[in-house]
C-alpha positions, 0 to 999 in steps of 0.5 A, spaced: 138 418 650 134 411 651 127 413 650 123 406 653 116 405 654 112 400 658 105 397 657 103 393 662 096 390 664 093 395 670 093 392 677 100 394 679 101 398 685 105 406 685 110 402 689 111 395 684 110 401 677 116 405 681 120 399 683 119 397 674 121 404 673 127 404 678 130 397 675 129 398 668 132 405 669 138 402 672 138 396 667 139 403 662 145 406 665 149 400 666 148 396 659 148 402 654 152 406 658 146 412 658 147 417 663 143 417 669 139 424 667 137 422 659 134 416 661 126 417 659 122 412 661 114 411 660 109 407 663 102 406 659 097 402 665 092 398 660 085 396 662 084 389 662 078 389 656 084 393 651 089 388 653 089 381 648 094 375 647 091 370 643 085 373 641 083 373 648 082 379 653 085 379 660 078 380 663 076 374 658 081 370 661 079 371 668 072 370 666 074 363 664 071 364 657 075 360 652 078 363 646 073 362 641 072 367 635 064 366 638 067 369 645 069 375 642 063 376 638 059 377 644 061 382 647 
């Protein structure tokens, strides 16, 4: 039983999360051979203040801050 989860950035719609569900679902079912009904999937919607690469959050990022240990002291 494939147990898969997810964590993306929020800012998806319920119908781009269902269409990630059905792809990832299907990708299951055909590559491992997991039957159709054992396949669990979770999705986790991450706030963009809780979501970082390269030291920088999302929320950082659009705001145009640079990535600089001074950037993340301000907060």
């Amino acid at each position: 039983m494939p147990s898969i989860a997810i964590s993306i950035a929020k800012g998806r719609t319920p119908q781009q999360i269902r269409n990630l569900i059905d792809a990832v679902h299907k990708a299951a079912v055909d590559t491992v051979d997991a039957v159709d009904e054992n396949v669990v999937i979770v999705v986790s919607e991450i706030e963009h203040e809780h979501y970082s690469r390269g030291n920088l959050t999302i929320k950082e990022s659009r705001a145009g801050l640079g990535n600089t240990t001074e950037t993340a002291n301000q907060k």
